[in-house]
N, C-alpha and C positions, 0 to 999 in steps of 0.2 A: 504494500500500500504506500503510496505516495506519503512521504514526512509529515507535510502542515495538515494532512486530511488525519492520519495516523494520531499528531497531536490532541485531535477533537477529541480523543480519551480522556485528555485532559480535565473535559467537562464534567464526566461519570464520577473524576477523583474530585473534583470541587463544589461540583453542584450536586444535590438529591435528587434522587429519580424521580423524573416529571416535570423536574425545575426548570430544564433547560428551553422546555415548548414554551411556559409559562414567561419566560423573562426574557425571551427574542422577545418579546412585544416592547419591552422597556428598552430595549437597546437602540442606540444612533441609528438613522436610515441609512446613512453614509458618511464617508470618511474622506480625508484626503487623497489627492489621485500622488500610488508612488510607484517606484520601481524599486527591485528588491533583489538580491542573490540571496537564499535561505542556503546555509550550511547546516548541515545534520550529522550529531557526532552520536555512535551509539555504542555503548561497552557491555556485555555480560561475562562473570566470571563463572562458570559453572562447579557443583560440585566435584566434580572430576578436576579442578585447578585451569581446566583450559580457556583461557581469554580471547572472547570472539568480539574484534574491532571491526566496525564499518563506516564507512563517511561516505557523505555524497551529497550535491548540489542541486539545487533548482534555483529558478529564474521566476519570478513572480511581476506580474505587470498588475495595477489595480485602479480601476478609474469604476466612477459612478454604476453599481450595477452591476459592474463586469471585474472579473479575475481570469485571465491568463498567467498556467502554468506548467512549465517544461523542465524539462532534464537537463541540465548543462554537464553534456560528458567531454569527459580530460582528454587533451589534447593528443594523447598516443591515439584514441580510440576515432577520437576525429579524423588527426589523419590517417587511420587506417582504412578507414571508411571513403576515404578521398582517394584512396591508392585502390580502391576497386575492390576492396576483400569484406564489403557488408554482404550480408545475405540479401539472395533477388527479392524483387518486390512479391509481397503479399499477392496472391490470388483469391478470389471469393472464396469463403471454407473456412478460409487459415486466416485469413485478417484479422482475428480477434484474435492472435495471440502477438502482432502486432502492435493492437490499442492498448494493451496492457503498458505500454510506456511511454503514449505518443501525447504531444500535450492538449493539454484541456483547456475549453473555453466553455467558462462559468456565467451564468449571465441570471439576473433576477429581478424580476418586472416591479417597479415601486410599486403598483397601482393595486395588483392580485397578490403581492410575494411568491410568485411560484417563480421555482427555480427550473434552468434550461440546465441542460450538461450535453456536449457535445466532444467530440475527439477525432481529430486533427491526423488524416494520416495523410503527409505528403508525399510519401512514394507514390500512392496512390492517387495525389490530389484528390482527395474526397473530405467531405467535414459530416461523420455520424453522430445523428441524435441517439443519447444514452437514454434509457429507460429506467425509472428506478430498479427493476429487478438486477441490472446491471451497473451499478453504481461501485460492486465492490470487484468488477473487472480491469473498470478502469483506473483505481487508485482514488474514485472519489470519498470520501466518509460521510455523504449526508449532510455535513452540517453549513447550512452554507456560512453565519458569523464566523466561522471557524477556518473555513478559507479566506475570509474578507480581510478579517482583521488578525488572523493566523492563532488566535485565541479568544475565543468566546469573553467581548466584556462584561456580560453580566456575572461571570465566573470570579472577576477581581471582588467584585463586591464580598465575596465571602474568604476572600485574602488578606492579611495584616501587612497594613503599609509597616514599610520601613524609612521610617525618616523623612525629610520633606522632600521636594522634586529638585532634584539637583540636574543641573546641565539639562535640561529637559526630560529628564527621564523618571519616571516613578517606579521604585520598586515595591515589590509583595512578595511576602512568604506565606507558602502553608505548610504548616505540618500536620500528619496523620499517621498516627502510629511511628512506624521505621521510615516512613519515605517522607521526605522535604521535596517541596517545587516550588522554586524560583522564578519569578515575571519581572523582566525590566521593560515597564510599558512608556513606548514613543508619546509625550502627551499631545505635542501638535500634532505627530505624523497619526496617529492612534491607531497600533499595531506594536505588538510586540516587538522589540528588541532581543531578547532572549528568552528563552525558556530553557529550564533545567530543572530534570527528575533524577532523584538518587535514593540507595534506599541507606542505610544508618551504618553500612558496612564496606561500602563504596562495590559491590558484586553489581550491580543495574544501573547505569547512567546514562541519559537519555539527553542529549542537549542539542539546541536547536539556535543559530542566529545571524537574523536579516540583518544586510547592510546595504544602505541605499547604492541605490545608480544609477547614472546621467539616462536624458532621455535618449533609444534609438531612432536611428535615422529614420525608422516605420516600425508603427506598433503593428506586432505577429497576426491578430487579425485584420488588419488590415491589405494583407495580402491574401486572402481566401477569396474575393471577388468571382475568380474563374475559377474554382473547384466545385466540384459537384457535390448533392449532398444527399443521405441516402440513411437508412437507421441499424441502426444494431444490431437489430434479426439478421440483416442483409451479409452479417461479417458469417453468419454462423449457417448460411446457405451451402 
């Protein structure tokens, strides 16, 4: 599952069940438009002693309504993919195991709140509508505050600030039981800056953090104009 959708867990540890339907009502309709590189750091120690590290990037774009999110892979992997050694394009059948990491274009209507999801596969120049039964194919978690603002703010409400708002940024702690988590919330950008879960023993560390950046020369859907578009069932024909 995709990091910032993965994070939406977040909510289950801070809010009580049911809480979360209840208090999207109370939260911002919107936020400031940014641009984001999210890094994701994850460590578990397992009983057996063996230490399993992974990291990895996405690109986050957010303007009124809308989240654009993609994969930003390391630069061997790019250019190896330039030198001709990706696998051939998706064929109908198989394309869904494609979507599984292509990016996503999140979009949610002020007026109804209902949320679109969509996934982006450029080999194929096509843009498919996800169905909710298919939300956990493509890396989305549901939650849309949780992609917006990459943690649900109605969640800080039940967090202990720490200190005043220094250099713009507000922190929060929760604790529960063994596990501490961590929020350094953007107050003009409003979005987290950091998030980090750990449990009392340093064995589960989960950290997560956005760092702005410059606008590009064309925001990513804005190049979808001449792609076709087609649904979900279509990948699994």
């Amino acid at each position: 599952m995709r990091g910032i959708f993965s994070l939406a867990l977040l909510v289950a540890v801070v809010l009580p069940l049911g809480a979360a339907t209840v208090q999207q009502k109370e939260q911002p309709a919107t936020a400031p438009a940014v641009n984001l590189r999210l890094s994701y750091e994850n460590r578990a120690i397992g009983h057996d002693g063996i230490i399993r590290d992974s990291r990895y990037t996405d690109l986050m774009y957010r303007r009124p309504g809308l989240v654009w999110i993609e994969r930003e892979l390391p630069a061997g992997v790019r250019e190896s993919q330039e030198h001709g050694h990706e696998q051939a394009s998706p064929h109908a059948g198989h394309a869904h195991a494609e979507a599984q990491g292509a990016p996503l274009l999140i979009q949610r209507d002020a007026g109804t709140g209902k949320v679109a999801v969509q996934v982006v596969l450029h080999n194929l120049r096509r843009v498919i509508d996800v169905e909710l039964a298919h939300y956990g194919n493509v890396g989305y978690g549901g939650s849309w505050p949780a992609a917006y603002w990459l943690l649900e703010p109605a969640a800080l409400s039940r967090m202990e600030k720490q200190g005043p708002v220094q250099e713009g940024i507000q922190h929060y702690l929760l604790q529960q039981g063994e596990r501490t988590t961590t929020v350094a919330w953007d107050v003009a950008g409003q979005y987290a800056r950091s998030i980090e879960q750990r449990d009392s023993h340093g064995t589960s560390i989960q950290r997560m953090t956005a760092t702005p950046l410059v606008d590009p020369p064309a925001l990513p859907w804005q190049q979808l104009a001449e792609y076709q578009r087609g649904d979900y069932s279509d990948l699994l024909d």
